[in-house]
C-alpha positions in Angstrom: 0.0 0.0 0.0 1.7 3.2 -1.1 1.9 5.7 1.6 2.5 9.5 1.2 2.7 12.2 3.4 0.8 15.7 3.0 3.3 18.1 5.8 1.0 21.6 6.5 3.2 24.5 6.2 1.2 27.0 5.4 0.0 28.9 8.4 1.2 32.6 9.3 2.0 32.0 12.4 0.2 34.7 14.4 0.6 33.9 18.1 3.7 33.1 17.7 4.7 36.2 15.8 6.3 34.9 12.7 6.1 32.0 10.3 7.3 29.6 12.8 8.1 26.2 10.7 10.9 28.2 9.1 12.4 29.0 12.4 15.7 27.6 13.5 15.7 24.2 15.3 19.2 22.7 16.0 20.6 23.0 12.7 17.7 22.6 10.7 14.5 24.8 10.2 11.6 23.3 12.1 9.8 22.1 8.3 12.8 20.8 7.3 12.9 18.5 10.4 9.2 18.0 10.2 9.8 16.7 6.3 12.4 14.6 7.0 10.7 12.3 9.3 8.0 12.1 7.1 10.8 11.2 4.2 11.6 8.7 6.4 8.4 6.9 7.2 6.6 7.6 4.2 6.9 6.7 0.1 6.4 10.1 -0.9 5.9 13.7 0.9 3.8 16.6 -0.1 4.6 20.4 1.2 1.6 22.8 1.5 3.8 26.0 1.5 2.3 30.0 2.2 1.8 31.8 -1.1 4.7 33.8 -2.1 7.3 31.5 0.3 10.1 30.0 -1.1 11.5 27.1 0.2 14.4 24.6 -0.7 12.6 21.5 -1.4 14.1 17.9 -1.4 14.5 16.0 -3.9 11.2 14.1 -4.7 9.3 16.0 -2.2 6.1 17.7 -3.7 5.2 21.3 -3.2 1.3 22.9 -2.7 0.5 26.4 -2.1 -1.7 26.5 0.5 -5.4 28.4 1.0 -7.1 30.8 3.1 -7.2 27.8 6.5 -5.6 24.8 7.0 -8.4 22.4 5.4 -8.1 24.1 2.3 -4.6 23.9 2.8 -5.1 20.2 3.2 -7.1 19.9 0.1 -4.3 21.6 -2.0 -2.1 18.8 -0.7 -4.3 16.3 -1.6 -4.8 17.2 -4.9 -1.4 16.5 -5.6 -1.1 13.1 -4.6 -0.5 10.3 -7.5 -3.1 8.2 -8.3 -1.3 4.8 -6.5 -1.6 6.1 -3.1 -3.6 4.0 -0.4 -2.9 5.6 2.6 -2.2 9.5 3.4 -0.9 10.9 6.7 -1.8 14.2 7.3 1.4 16.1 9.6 1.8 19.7 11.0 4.9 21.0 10.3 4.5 23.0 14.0 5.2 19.6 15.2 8.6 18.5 14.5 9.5 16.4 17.4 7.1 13.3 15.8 9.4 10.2 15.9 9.2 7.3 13.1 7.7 5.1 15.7 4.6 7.3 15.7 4.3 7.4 12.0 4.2 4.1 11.9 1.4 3.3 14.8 -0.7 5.5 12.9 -0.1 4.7 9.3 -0.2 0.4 10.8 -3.5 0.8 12.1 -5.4 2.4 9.0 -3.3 -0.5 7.2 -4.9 -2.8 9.7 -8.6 -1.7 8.4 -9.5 1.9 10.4 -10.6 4.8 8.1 -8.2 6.9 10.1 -5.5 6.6 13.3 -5.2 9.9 15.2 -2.1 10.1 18.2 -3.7 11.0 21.7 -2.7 11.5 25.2 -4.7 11.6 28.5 -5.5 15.1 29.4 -4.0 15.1 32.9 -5.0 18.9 34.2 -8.7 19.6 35.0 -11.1 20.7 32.2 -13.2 23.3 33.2 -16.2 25.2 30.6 -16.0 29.0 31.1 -18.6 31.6 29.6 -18.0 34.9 30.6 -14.7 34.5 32.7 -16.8 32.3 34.8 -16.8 28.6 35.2 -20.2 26.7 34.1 -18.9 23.3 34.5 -15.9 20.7 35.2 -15.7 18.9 32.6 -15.1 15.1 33.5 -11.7 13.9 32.0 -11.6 10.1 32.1 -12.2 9.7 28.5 -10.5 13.0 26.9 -7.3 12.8 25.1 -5.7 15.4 23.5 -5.0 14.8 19.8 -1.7 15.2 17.8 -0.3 14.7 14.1 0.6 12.6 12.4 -2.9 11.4 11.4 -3.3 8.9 8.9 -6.6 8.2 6.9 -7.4 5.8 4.2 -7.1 7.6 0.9 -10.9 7.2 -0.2 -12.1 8.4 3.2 -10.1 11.6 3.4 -11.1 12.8 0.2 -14.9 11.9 1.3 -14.4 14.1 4.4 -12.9 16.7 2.0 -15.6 16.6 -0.7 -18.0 18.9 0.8 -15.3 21.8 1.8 -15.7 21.2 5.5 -13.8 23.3 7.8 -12.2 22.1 11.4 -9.0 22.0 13.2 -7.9 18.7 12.5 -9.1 16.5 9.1 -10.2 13.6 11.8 -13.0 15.5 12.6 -14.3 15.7 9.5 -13.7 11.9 9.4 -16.0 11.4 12.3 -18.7 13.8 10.8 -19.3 11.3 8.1 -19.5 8.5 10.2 -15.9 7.0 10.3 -13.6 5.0 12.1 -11.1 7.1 13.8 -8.7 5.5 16.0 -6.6 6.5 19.0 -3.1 5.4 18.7 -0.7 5.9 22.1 0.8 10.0 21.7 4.3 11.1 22.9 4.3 14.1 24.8 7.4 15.4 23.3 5.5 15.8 20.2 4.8 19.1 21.1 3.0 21.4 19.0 4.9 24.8 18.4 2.8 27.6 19.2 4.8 30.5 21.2 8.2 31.2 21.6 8.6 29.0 24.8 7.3 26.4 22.5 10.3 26.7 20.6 13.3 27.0 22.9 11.3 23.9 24.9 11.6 21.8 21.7 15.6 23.4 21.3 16.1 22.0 25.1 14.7 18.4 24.0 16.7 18.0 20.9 19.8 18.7 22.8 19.2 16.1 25.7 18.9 19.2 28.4 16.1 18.6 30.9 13.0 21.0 30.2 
């Protein structure tokens, strides 16, 4: 079963005040670290890149422009897939701590039969639902995880979930709209998502082996 990757890049980066997958990270920039695991794990990788950025691609990886949020963004990368390909995984390039091991849970399971595989961890503080700046209700935890990238869908059932030009923060979502099979796969919590600053120098610490 071919499997490619489609890595979002296209974001602006608001809160955290700059395009931050081209920031530094180690050595690297954190989209070219976020690529290269997803070179690693998968047959082929698509970029979604912001209109008007230019980016050294590697060979054989694919480059998108992206749209106006990241679904469309997703959409553009889809659209560029070749017609062989069985299984796609779906990775934010503000994540660039995702290990191999991960890809492969993810990408395993939808091989296994699921329409999708999604990384999650236990939420471990206390949920509480606020209108107002006042609390409403604690929300009970026991069966909350919180939800990372890499995702991986079957091909057929990603473009499904795409067909109607849905909107949502992660493509799973629209998965389970339609009725699918989604998953949960064990997370890592040094898969971080880069959102600030602190983000950053927190994933610069855990790259190079210094407690955080």
């Amino acid at each position: 079963m071919q499997t490619w990757a489609i890595v979002v890049a296209a974001g602006g980066g608001s809160r955290f005040g700059a395009a931050k997958q081209f920031a530094r990270l180690g050595d690297v920039s954190v989209l070219d670290r976020a690529v290269g695991v997803a070179r690693e794990s998968c047959d082929g990788v698509v970029v979604v890149l912001p209109a008007g950025r230019d980016w050294h691609a590697p060979s054989g990886v694919g480059v998108a422009i992206g749209g106006a949020t990241r679904s469309a963004s997703v959409r553009a990368g889809l659209a560029c897939l070749p017609d062989d390909v069985d299984v796609v995984v779906v990775h934010d390039a503000a994540r660039p701590l995702a290990s191999r091991g991960l890809f492969a849970r993810v990408i395993g399971t939808v091989r296994a039969g699921a329409d999708a595989a999604v990384p999650g961890l236990p939420v471990a503080d206390t949920v509480k639902r606020v209108r107002d700046h006042h609390v409403v209700e604690t929300v009970p935890r026991d069966d909350l995880v919180a939800v990372q990238t890499p995702q991986a869908f079957r091909r057929s059932v990603l473009q499904a979930a795409h067909a109607g030009d849905g909107l949502d923060t992660d493509d799973a979502a629209l998965v389970e709209a339609m009725g699918g099979s989604v998953v949960v796969v064990e997370g890592e919590p040094r898969n971080l998502k880069l959102t600030l600053v602190d983000d950053l120098e927190l994933a610069q610490a855990l790259i190079g082996g210094a407690r955080a």
